[in-house]
N, C-alpha and C positions, 0 to 999 in steps of 0.2 A: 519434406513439405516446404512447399512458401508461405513465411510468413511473413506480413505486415501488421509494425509495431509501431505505436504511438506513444510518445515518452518515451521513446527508445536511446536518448543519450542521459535520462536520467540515474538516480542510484540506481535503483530494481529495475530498470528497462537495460541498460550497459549489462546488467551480473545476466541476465535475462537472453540477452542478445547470445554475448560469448559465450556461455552452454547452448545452445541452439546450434552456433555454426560450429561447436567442437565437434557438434554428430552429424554435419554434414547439409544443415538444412539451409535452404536458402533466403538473405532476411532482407526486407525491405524496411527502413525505416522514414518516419511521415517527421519534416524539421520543417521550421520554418527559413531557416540559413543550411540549405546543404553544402556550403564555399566552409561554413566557420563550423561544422558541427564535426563533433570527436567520434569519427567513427571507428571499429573494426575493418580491416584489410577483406574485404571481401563482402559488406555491407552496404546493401545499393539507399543511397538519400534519394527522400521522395518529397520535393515541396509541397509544404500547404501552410493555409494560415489561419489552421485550428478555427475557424468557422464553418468550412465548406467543403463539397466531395470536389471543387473547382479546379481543374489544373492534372488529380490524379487520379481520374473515375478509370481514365484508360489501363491500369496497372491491376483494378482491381479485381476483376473477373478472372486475373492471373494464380490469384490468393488462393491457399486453401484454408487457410488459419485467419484472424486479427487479433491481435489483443493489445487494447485499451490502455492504458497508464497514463495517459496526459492529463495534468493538472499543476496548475501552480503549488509550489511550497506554501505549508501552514505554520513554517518555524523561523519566516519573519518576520521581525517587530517592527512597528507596531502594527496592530489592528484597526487599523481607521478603515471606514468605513468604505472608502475604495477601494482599499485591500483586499476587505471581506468579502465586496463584489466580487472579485479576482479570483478569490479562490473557488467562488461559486458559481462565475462563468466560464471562465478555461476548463471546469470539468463538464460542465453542463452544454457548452458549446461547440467541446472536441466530441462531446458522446452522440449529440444530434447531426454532425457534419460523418462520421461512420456508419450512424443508421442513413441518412441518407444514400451513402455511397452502397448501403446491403440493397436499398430499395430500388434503386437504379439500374444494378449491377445484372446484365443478361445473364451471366454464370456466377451462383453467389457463395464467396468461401462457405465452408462446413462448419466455421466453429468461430464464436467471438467470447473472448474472454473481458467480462466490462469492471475493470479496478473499480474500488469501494472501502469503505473503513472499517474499525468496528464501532468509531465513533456512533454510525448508524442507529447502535442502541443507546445513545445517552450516558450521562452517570448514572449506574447503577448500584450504590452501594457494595455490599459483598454477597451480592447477588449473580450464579454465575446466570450467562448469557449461551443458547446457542443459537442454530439460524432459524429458529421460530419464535423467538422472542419479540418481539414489540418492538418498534423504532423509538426512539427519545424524544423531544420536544426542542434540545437546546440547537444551536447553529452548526455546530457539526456532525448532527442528525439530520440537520433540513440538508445538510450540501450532500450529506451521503443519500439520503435519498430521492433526490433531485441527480443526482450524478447517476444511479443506479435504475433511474425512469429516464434520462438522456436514449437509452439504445434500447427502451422494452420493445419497440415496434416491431423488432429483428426478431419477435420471440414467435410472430404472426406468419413469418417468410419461410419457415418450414427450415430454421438455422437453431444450434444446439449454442441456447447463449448460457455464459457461464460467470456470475458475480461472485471478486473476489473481495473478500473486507477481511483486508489485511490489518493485521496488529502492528506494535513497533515492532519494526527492523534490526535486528542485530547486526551491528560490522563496527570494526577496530576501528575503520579508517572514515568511513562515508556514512552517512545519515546522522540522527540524533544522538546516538550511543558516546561518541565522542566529545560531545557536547556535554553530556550528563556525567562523565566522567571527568572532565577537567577540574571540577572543588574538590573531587573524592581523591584526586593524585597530589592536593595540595592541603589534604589533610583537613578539608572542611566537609566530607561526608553526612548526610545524614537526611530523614526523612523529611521529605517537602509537605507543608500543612502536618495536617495530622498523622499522613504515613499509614492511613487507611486503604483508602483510593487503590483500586484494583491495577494494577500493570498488565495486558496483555501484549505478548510479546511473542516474536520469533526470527529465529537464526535465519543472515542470507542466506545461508545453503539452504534449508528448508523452506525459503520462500520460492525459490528459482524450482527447485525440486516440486513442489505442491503446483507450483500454473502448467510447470510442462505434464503432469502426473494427469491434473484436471485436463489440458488440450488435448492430449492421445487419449484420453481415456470417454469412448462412446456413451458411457451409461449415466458420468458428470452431465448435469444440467440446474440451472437454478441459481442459489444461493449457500457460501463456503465460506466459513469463520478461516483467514489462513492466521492461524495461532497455535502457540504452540500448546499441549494438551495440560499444562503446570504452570498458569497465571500465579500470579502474586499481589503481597500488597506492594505499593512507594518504598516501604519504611523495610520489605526482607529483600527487595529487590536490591535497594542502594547496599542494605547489608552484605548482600551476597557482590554486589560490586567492589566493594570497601575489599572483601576478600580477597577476591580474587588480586586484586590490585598491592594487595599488603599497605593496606593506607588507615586510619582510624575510622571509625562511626561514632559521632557525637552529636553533633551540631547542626539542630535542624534548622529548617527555613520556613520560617513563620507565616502563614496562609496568609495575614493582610500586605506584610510588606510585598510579596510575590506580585497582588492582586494590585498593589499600588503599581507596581514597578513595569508589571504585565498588562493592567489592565484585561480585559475580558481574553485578551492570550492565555491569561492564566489559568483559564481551564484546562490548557493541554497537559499540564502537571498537575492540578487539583483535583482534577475529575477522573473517572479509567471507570473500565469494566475489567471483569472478569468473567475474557470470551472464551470458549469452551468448541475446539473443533469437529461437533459430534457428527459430521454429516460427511467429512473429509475423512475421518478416522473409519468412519462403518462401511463410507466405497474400498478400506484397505490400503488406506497412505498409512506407511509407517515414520515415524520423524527421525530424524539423526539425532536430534539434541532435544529430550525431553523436558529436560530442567535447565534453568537457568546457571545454576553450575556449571554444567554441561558444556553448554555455550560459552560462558565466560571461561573455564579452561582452555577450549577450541579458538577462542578470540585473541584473549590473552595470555 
């Protein structure tokens, strides 16, 4: 296949990428620096500047695939109010500058995969979540569905579009995981706020595996929790970290200073569901790493 990928020198777009052209396929990715962008050997750069189909409508009728990823990071501080913009126009203005480019396009690829969270659904208590559940209210509910209404128009063009609301990311080296691991290796481990709060989570290999499973796969359409099927809470997740790691759990981290320190970031570690992949699991994805364990083994 061709595909073109957006957010394609990010974490999940680069692991995304490189399983793609290991099987041969041929990938386009949309940068706005294709001189300065890290690519694969064999990875054609495709300028744009994440507002418009301007510059590479000519490539697109080439496509038989897109998929989606472009979004600013939510794991820098602080949140001011520009930022928060940021986060909620790069996805909301990569996702309308695609649909434009489907609406355009005289020959329109077969299939768009459109990135999403599970923030989608709010804090939930320990309430599990699947993809019928209820959208939240808080702000990264509105970006997720605001990001995941950027490309519905693609749903009217006779195109098999596919949302993915992806949980955390597991990897040693790249995303958040690294980050949440740095007190735990220095022996200050332990549950953030109350250690309630749901974790849903899933391994890279399980992520790259789940969008390529959903793209080949004809009968995917809609809305796909990618998490892995054994959520948790803050408080067994960091435990099971602490394990793995042979580091102590003691010492937790108190919800107001977080909230001082974070200010409304702080919800990214205060709040979580517990997402439930019941729609990915019943088309017959089977996962590599079901538990967190599993995973942390595999990582570390």
């Amino acid at each position: 296949m061709n595909i073109l990928i957006s957010g394609g020198t990010g974490f999940i777009g680069s692991a995304l990428t490189r399983s793609l052209l290991a099987d041969g396929h041929g990938i386009w990715v949309l940068t706005r620096n294709p001189a300065r962008a890290h690519l694969p050997k064999g990875v054609q750069p495709v300028r744009w500047d994440g507002l418009t189909s301007q510059g590479w409508i000519g490539i697109f009728s080439q496509m038989d695939a897109v998929v989606n990823l472009a979004g600013e990071s939510v794991g820098k501080w602080p949140w001011t109010q520009q930022r928060k913009n940021l986060i909620r126009d790069s996805r909301v203005d990569a996702g309308r500058a695609i649909a434009d480019a489907f609406q355009k396009a005289d020959k329109k690829p077969a299939v768009l995969i459109q990135s999403s969270g599970v923030g989608y659904y709010g804090p939930c208590g320990k309430e599990a979540v699947a993809e019928d559940s209820p959208a939240g209210n808080d702000f990264m509910a509105t970006v997720a569905l605001n990001w995941e209404a950027s490309s519905r128009i693609v749903d009217s063009l006779g195109v098999r579009r596919v949302i993915i609301r992806t949980a955390l990311v597991l990897d040693a080296r790249q995303g958040v995981l690294p980050l949440m691991a740095l007190p735990v290796r220095f022996g200050a481990g332990g549950p953030l706020g109350s250690g309630a709060q749901g974790v849903s989570w899933i391994h890279i290999d399980d992520e790259v595996r789940a969008i390529r499973y959903l793209l080949e796969n004809d009968k995917a359409r809609g809305a796909f929790n990618l998490s892995a099927p054994n959520p948790l809470s803050n408080a067994d997740f960091i435990r099971a970290l602490a394990q793995a790691l042979t580091r102590p759990y003691w010492i937790p981290a108190p919800a107001f200073l977080l909230k001082m320190a974070l200010g409304e970031m702080g919800t990214l570690l205060l709040d979580g569901q517990f997402a439930i992949p019941q729609r990915l699991v019943n088309l017959g994805f089977v996962f590599r790493f079901e538990t967190v364990q599993e995973a942390f083994h595999d990582l570390f």
